[in-house]
N, C-alpha and C positions, 0 to 999 in steps of 0.2 A: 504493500500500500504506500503510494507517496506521501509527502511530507507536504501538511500545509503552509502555503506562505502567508508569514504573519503580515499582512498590508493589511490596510483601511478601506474597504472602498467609497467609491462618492458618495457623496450624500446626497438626498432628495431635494429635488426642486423646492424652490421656493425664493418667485419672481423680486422681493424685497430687499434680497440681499445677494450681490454678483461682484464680481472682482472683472475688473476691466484687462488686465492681464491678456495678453496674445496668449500664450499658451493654453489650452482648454481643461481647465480645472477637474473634467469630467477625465479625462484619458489620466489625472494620475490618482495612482494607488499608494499610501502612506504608508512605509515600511520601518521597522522599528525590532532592535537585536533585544529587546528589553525580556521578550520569552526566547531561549537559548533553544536550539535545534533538539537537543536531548531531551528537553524537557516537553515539547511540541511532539514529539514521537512520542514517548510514552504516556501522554495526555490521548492520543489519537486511539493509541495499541487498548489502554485504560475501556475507553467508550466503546469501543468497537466491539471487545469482551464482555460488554455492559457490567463493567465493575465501577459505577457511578462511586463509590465510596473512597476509591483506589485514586480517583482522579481527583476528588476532591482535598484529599490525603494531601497529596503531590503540588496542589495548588498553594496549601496550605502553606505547604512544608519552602516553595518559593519564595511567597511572599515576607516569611519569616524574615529571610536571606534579602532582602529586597536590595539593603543599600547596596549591595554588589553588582547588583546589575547594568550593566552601561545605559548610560541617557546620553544623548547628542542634542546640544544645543545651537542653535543657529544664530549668530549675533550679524543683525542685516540692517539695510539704512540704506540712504540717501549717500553718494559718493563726497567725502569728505566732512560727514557728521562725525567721526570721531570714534569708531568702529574700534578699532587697533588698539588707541589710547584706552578704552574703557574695556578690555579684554585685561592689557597688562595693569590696569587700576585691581581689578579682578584679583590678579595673580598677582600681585602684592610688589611688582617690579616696574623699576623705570623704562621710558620708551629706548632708551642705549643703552641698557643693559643686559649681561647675555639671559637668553630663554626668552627673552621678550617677543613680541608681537611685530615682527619687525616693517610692517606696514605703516608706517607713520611720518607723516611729513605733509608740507604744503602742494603739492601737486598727489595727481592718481597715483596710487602707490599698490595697492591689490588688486592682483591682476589673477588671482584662482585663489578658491577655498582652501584657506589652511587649519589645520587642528591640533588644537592646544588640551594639552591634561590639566584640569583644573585642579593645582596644585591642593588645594582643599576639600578636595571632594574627588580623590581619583577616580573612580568608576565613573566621572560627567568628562564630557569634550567639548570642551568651545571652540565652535568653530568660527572663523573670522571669513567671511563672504564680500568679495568683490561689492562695491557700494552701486546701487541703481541709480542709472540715470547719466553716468559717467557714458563716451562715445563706443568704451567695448562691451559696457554692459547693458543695453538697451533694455524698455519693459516688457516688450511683447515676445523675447526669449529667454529672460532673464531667470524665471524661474526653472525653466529646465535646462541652464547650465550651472545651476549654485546645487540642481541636485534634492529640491524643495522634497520630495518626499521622503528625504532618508532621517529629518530632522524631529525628534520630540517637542522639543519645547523650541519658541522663538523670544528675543530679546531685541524689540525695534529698537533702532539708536536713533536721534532727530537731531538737529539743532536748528534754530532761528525758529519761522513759522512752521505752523504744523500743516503739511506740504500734501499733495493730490497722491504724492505715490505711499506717502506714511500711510492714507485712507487706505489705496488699497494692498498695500502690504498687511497690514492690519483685517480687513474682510479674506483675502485669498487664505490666510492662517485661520480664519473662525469657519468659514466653509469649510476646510479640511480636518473640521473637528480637534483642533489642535489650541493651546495656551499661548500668552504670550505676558511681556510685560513690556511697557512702554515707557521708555527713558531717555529723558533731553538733554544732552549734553550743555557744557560750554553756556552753565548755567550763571557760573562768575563773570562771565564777558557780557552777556546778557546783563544783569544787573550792571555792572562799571559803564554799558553806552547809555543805560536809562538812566543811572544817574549823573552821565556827563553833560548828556543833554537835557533835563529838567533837572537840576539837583536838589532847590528850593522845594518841590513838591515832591520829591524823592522818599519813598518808604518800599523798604524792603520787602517788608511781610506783607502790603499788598498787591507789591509788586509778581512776590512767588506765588501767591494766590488765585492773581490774574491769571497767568500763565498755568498751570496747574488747571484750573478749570476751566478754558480754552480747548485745550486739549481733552482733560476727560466727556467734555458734550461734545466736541467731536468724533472720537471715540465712539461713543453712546449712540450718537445720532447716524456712521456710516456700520457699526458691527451688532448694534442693538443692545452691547453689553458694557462693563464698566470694568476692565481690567486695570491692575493697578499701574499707575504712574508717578515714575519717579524722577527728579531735578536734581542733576549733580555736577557734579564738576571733575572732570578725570582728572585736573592735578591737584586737588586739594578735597584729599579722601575724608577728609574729617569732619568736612561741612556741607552742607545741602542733605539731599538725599541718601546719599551714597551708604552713611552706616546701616540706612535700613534698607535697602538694595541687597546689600550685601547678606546683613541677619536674616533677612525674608528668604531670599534666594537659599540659604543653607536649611532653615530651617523648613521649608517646604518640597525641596527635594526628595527627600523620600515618599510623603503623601502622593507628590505629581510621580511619582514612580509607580506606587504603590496605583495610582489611578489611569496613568498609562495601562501598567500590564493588566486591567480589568477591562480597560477599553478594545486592548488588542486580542484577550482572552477568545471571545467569542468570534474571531475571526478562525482561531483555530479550531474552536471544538464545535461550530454550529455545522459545518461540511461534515464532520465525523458524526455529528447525529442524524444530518438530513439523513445520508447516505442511510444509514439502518433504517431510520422511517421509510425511506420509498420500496427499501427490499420487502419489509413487512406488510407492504399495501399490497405488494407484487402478489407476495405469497397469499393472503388474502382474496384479490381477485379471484387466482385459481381458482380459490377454495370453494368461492359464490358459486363458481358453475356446476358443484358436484351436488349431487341431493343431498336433502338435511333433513331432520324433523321435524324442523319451522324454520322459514324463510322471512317473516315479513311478524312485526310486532300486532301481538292480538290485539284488536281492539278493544275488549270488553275487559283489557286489565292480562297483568302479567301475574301468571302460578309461581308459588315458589321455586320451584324448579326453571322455571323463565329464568329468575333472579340469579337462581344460583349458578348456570349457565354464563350470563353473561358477566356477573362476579369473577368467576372462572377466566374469563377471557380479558378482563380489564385485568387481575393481578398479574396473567401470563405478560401480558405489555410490560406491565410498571417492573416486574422480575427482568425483562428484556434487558431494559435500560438501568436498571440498576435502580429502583425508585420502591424497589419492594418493604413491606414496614419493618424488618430486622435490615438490610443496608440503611434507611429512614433513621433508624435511631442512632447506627453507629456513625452517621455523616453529621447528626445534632453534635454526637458526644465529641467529636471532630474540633466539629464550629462553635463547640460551647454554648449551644443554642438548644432548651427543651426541644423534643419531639414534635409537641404542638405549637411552639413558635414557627418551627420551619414545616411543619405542613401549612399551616396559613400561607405560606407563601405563593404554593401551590393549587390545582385543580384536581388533578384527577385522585388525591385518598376520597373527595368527596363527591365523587360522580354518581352513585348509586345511593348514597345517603339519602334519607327519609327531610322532608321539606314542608313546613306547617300550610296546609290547606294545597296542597299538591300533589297528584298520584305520581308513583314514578314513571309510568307508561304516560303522563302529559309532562313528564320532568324529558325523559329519553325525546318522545318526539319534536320534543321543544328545542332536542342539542341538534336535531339531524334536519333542523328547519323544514319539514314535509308534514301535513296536518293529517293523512292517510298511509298507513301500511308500510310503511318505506321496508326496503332489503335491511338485513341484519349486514350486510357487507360494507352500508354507510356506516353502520352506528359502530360499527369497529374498526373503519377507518377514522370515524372522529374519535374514540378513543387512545387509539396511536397518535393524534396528531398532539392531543392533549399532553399524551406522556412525554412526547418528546419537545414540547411547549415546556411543561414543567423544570425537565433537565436543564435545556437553557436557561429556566430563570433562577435557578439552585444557581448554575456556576456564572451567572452575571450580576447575583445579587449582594454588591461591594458592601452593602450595610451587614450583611451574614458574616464574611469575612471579618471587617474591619471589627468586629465582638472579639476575634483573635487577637488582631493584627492592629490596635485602632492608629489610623492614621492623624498626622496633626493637623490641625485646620488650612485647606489652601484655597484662594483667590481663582481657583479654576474657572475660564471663560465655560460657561453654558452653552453649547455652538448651536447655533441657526441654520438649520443646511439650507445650501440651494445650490444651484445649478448655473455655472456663468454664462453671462455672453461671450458671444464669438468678437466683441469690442476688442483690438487688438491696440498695441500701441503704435503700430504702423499707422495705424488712424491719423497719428498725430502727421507723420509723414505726407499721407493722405490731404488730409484739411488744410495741411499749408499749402501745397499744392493747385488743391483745389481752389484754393483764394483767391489765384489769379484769372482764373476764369473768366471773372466779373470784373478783374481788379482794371481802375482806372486812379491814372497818378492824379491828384488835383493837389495845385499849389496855388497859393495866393500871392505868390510874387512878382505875376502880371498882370494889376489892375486891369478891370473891367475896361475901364474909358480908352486904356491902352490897346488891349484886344481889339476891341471896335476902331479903330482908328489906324492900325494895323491895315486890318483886314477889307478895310473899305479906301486904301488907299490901292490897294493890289489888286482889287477888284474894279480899279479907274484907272489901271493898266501906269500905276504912280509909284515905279518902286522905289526913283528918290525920296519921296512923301514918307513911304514903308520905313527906309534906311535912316532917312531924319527924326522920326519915331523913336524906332528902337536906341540910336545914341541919345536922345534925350531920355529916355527911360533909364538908359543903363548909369548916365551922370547923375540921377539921381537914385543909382542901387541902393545906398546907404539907407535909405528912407523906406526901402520896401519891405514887407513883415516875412519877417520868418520863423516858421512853428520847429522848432527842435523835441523830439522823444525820448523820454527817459526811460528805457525796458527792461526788465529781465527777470530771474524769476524773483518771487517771495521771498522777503529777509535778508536779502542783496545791499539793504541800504539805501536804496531809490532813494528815499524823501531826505534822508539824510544827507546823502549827497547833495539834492537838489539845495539844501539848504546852505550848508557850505561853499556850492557854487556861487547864491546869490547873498554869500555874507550875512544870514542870522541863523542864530541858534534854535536848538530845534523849540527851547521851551516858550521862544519867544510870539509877540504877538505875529500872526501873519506868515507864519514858517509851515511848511508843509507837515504833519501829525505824524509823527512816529514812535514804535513802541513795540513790544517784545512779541506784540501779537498781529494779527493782518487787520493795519487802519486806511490804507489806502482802496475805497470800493468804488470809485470812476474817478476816470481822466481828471484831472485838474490840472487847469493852466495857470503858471505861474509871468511875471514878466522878470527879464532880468533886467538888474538894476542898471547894468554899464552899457547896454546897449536898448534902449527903450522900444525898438522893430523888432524885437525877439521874444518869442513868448518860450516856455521850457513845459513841457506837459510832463505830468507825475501821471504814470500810467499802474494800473495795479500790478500787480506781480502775476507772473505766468504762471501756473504751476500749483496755484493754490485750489482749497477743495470750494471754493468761490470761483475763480477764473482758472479751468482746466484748459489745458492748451489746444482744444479741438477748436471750440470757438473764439481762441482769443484776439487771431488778427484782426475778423471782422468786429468784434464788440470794441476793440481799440483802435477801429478806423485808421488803419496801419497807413491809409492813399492818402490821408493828409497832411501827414509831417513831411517837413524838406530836410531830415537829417535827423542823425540819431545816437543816441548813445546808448549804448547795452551795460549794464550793471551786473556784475559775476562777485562771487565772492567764496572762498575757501578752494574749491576745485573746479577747471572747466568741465560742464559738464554736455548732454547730449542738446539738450536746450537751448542752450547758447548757441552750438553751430547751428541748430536749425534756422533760431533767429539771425545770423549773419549772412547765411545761405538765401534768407528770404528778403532780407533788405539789399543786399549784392544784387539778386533778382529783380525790386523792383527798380534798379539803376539809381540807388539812392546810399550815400557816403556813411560812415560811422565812426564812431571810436566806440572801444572794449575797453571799459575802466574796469579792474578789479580791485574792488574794496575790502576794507578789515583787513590790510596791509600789517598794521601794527598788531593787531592780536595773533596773524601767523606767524611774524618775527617775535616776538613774545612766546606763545605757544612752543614757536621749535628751542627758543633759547631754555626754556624750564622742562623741555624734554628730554634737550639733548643739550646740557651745558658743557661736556668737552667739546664736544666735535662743531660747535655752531659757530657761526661766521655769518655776519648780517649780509654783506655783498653778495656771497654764492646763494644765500637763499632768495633774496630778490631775483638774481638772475636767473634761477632753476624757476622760480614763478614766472617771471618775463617768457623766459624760453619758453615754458610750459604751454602758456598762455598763445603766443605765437605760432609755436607748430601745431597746434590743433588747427586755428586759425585758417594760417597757409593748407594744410590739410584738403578744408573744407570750402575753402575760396581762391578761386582765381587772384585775386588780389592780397595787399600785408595790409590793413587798417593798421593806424595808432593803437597802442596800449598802453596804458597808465596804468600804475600801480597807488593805490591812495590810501589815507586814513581821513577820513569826513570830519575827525576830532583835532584833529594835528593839519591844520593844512599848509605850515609852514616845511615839513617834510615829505619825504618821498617824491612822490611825478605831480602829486597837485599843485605845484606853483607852475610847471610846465604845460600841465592840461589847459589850465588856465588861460595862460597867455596866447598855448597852440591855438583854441579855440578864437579870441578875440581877435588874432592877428589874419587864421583861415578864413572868417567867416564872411569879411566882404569877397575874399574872392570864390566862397564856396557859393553866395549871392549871387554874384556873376554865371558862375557854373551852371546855378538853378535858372535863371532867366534866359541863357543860352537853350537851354533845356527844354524849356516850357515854350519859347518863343517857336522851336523849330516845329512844335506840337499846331502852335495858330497857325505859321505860315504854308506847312505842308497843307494845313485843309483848305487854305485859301486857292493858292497856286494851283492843287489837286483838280480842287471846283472849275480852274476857266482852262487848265487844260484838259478836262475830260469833257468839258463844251464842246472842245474845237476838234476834238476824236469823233465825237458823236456828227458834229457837221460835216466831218471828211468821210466818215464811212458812209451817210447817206449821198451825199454826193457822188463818191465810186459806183452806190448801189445804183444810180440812176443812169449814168454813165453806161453799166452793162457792166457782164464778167468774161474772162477772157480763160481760153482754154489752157493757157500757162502765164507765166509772167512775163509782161515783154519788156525785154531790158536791153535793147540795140544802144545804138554811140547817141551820145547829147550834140546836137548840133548846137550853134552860136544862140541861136534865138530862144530856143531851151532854156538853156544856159542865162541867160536872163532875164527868164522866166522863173527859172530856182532861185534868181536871188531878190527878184521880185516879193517870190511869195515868202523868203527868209527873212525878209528887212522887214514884212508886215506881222510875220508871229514874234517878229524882236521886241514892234511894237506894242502889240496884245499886251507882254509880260514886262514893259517898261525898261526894257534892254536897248534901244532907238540911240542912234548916235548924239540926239541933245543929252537925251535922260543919262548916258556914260558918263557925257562930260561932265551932269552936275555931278555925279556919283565918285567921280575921278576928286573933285575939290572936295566933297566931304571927307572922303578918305584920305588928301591929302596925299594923293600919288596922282602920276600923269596917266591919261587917259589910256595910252599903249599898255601902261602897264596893267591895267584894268582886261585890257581885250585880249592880251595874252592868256590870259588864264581862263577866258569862255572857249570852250569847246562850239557851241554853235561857229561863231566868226569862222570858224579852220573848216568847216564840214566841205567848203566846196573848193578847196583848195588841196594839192597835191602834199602830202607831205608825210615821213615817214615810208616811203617810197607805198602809197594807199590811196588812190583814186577816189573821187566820190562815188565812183562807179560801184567799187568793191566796200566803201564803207556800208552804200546799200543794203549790197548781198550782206555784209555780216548783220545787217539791222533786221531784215528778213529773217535771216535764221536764227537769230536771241527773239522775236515775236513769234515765232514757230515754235519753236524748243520751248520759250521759258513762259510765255503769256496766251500761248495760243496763235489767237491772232486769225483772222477770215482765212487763211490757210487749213487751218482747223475745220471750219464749213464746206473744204473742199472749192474755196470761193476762189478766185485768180483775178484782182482786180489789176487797173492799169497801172504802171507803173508811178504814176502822179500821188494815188493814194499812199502810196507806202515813203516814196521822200517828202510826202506832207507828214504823215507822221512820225517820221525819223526827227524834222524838223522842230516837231510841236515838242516831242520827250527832251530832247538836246536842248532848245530853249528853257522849257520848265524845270531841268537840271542846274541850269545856269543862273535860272534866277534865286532858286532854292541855296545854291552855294554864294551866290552873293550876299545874300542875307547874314551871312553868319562872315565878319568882314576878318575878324582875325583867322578863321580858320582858313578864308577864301584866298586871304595874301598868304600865307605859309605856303600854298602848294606850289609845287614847283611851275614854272609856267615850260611850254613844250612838251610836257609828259602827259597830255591830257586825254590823248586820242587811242593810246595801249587798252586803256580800259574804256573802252566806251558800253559796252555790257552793264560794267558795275554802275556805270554814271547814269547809263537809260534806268538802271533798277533803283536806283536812287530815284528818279522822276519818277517811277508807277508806284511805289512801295504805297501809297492811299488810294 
């Protein structure tokens, strides 16, 4: 007979409580060394003999032995909570010294589950798990490379806000019928920024309070239960939480042991009894089809001999499985429990038992649910089910044991099953993604009255008017408003930053609200102080179990900030590149500040006081910082390294400055930006007029069975440049309109027509005929846009160097518009590319 495996299986649906988790909750099984293979064998061999007394014996005789048994603890978190440090807090050793934890420091540092003997309690293992949320450990695989089912017990580590993935680290652990304890680290840092920044209203003990119960109604409110929570501090074991973390954890160890192996009990022995139940239904059946002396319960009442019959056959069961009344007493004398204490526990000593105002013939018919005659084949198959009903609740009933064995009081979660969604955290992949669907950039740094006046100069064929425009807009950039974002997730420091940025403290009037718990719940514009066209938005944190990051670009109207600053703090984590990756995306600039600079130089120095060095540990955070970065973007954004309380040191007097000194030309950048946004629609509009007037013109004309492209005669020939010099005019290219164009730019007119590719189209050059420019313009409308080619249509050759003409102009006038990039280009190299320069003209 095989050996059962001790796992857990899933538990039952129940829609209220789901773990968002990519991995499917339902495919794992909860495995646990806590019953030993010897012991599972002879529990099986026990039942199988039906020596129910034997197994109970054995049960006994484990749980006696309990502290011995291994328990695996899983110590998991958020990537740079402080996982490593609160292990070796644990084990009674510093983060540099040997046997320690040696996961510790300012950037990602566990990179696979390690396990530690918990020097106090050898038979436990803590294990230290890769931190979630980090770029190797993502959520929607996470748990099935940490190994999530191999673990008894979990120990969430958190710091700052109590974060979307604490929620569901928290629900995936109560689904799987499993305990936990919940503890915030970096509880002394916490208090020293509350009271840097308000220190006048500064109290402690309401301080822990708050915090403390922040968490347990969240808690409460995503697992339905109230597991215990505790605030400590991994280097200052002596205060906060930590000595009753510690007391609790020892002294409830054994109980959660003792309640594990009751849990997983019944994984082993209910297979070894079905297993006999359904043999004895088998043999049963048989039995029905052979003649009897009565088949079917009389109705007029059962004879003694009825009675004694099926007496007979209910003790033959209960002797099966070991439930008979001499094994009955000596499993009491066992469990230290009268006779008649542990038959109440049970049904079937009192199935045939006599019941006031009841015959037993309406008692029996009543077990076999049938109001007429039923077979005697049911009612002994409901007796079998009974007995082996009973057996199970003998060896699951931990209050019968615990008479022996009594266990000390534990905090054990009560689990809720249910059944998860297939919500993955790819999702989050997913919804930024998706963002851009709809996404449109809108900026406010091109007044309205500017736009219209743009656009209606270009549309009167005015592109001096247009060019006169835009340099009077640009001289006065300084003046145009610009919305800056402040992102990233929960407990980063946002507001505090923000604060520091624009010079007041946090406790003061008018400062943006920060504090140990999440106060920031919508966008709030700030103005800063030094540049009054700037506003700075405090956007809530990502991450939190308020703003989960499916929804958070669109609820933070991500299209209309013109810049951005992302806030990181302790470790980069997956969050951060997603947001860089999506601000890169939508062509929009940033800096990466990472904050609480001084509590990780702090932190690493009281960890590791030989080996610390303030320079390499900023640069390994720089670097750290950087190569993710680069990583995950095309581009190196700035990083600053800051403390919000100290802004006389580290990169905050540089961010500072970089910011004030970049930002009129980051202005420029944006208006360049936005402007090329108006002008393509405009320009688009009147050359997709004059396509639509040339195509119905060819149609009218006739189609022609190829294309005929014979030699240009003279009068041709000045006819092409006829109809050139009138689309010059359309799009305000005409030789007055250059020349003004030449004195606002402040160059000579030559040098201006040098760089239009229209001018050059009829002229030889590049050893390239107009002839053959043609044919190449022909086969970029064919290949890459279609083009009446595509209809099988073959118009005269007139239509196709009209609209050679119209793309080339409307390119020309698009590249004027924008005058510093327009003079940078080389002038003669203009005609190589004429493909990319037509696709510049159609791209609206």
């Amino acid at each position: 007979m095989g050996q059962t495996s001790s796992s857990t299986p899933p538990p039952k649906e129940d829609p209220d409580l789901t773990s968002s988790f990519g991995t499917n909750l339902q495919n794992f099984k909860m495995k646990t060394k806590i019953l030993s293979q010897e012991l599972i064998a002879f529990i099986e061999s026990s039942l199988e003999d039906g020596n129910l007394q034997e197994t109970v014996s054995a049960i006994s005789t484990a749980l006696g032995g309990i502290e011995k048994a291994p328990l695996n603890i899983a110590v998991m978190g958020e990537t740079g909570a402080g996982k490593s440090s609160l292990i070796n807090a644990l084990q009674g050793v510093g983060d540099d010294e040997e046997g320690a934890a040696a996961s510790t420091g300012v950037v990602h540092t566990t990179t696979e589950r390690t396990p530690y003997t918990y020097t106090k309690f050898p038979s436990v293992t803590l294990w230290d798990l890769p931190g979630i949320g980090s770029t190797a450990f993502q959520p929607h695989d996470y748990l099935k490379k940490i190994k999530f089912e191999e673990y008894d017990f979990f120990i969430i580590v958190s710091s700052g806000r109590f974060k979307h993935n604490d929620a569901e680290l928290a629900k995936a652990i109560v689904q799987m019928n499993r305990s936990f304890y919940f503890v915030r680290t970096h509880t002394d840092l916490d208090l020293m920024v509350v009271k840097r920044s308000n220190p006048r209203r500064f109290n402690r003990e309401n301080t822990l309070k708050q915090i403390r119960h922040t968490i347990s109604s969240m808690l409460k409110e995503f697992t339905h239960q109230e597991p215990p929570v505790f605030l400590v501090s991994n280097f200052d074991v002596s205060d906060f939480d930590f000595p009753k973390l510690e007391s609790t954890l020892l002294s409830q160890l054994p109980a959660y042991k003792h309640h594990m192996f009751m849990l997983t009990l019944p994984i082993v022995t209910d297979s070894t009894i079905d297993r006999k139940r359904d043999m004895l239904k088998q043999k049963v059946w048989k039995e029905s089809t052979m003649p009897k002396t009565w088949a079917t319960i009389p109705s007029l009442g059962l004879t003694q001999k009825d009675v004694e019959m099926l007496q007979q056959t209910l003790n033959d069961y209960r002797s099966s499985f070991g439930l008979d009344e001499a094994s009955l007493e000596n499993i009491a004398e066992d469990l230290n429990v009268t006779p008649e204490e542990l038959k109440a526990n049970i049904k079937s000593p009192h199935l045939l038992s006599d019941e006031p105002d009841t015959s037993l013939t309406e008692k029996l018919l009543k077990y076999i649910g049938n109001p007429y005659f039923s077979k005697v084949f049911h009612l002994q198959n409901y007796f079998i089910d009974t007995v082996a009903s009973d057996v199970k609740i003998i060896l699951s009933k931990e209050e019968l044991f615990t008479k022996q064995h009594p266990p000390l009081h534990t905090a054990t979660c009560q689990p809720s099953s249910s059944r998860p969604s297939r919500l993955t955290a790819q999702l989050l992949v997913f919804s930024f993604e998706n963002f851009f669907k709809n996404f449109k950039k809108e900026s406010k740094i091109l007044s309205e009255e500017t736009i219209t006046l743009i656009e209606s100069h270009l549309e009167d064929k005015n592109l001096q008017g247009a060019l006169s425009e835009i340099s009077h807009a640009l001289s006065n950039i300084d003046k145009a408003p610009l919305n800056i974002a402040v992102t990233g997730e929960t407990g980063t420091g946002k507001s505090s930053f923000i604060n520091a940025l624009r010079g007041v403290r946090d406790e003061e009037e008018g400062a943006a609200p920060t504090g140990v718990v999440e106060t920031t719940m919508k966008r709030t514009p700030y103005p800063h102080p030094k540049l009054p066209n700037v506003t700075i938005w405090d956007l809530p944190g990502i991450g939190s179990t308020t703003f989960p990051p499916q929804n958070y670009l669109t609820e933070m109207k991500f299209g209309e900030y013109d810049f951005f600053i992302i806030i990181s703090a302790t470790r980069f984590k997956e969050i951060d590149a997603h947001l860089a990756k999506t601000i890169e995306k939508m062509n929009t600039k940033f800096y990466f500040v990472r904050t609480k600079i001084d509590q990780d130089v702090s932190n690493e120095q009281r960890s590791k006081p030989r080996s610390f060095n303030r320079d390499s540990v900023l640069k390994k955070i720089r670097d750290d910082c950087s190569g993710h970065l680069q990583k995950a973007l095309s581009s190196q954004p700035p990083v600053f390294l800051v403390s919000n309380f100290d802004v006389s040191d580290f990169d905050f007097p540089k961010l500072e400055t970089t910011l004030l000194r970049e930002l009129p030309a980051h202005k420029r950048h944006l208006f360049m930006m936005s402007l090329h946004s108006v002008t393509e629609t405009a320009i688009a509009r009147k050359r997709d007029f004059l396509r639509q007037k040339i195509w119905l013109e060819a149609l009218k004309a006739g189609v022609w069975a190829t294309i005929p492209l014979g030699g240009l005669v003279r009068n041709k020939m000045q006819k092409l440049e006829e109809t050139l010099t009138l689309y010059r005019s359309y799009f305000g290219l005409d030789e007055a309109s250059l020349e003004n164009i030449a004195k606002d730019f402040n160059v000579s007119v030559n040098e201006i027509k040098a760089h239009l590719r229209s001018l050059q189209l009829l002229t030889k050059n590049n050893d390239m005929s107009f002839k053959e420019k043609l044919l190449k313009y022909i086969e970029y409308i064919s290949c890459v846009t279609g083009g009446p080619l595509a209809s099988g249509l073959y118009f005269r050759k007139t239509y196709y160097w009209q609209s050679l003409f119209i793309d080339t102009v409307a390119s020309d006038a698009k590249s004027l518009l924008n005058k510093e990039e327009f003079l940078s280009e080389k002038p003669g190299s203009c005609l190589s590319d004429l493909p990319e320069y037509w696709e510049t003209g159609m791209e609206l």
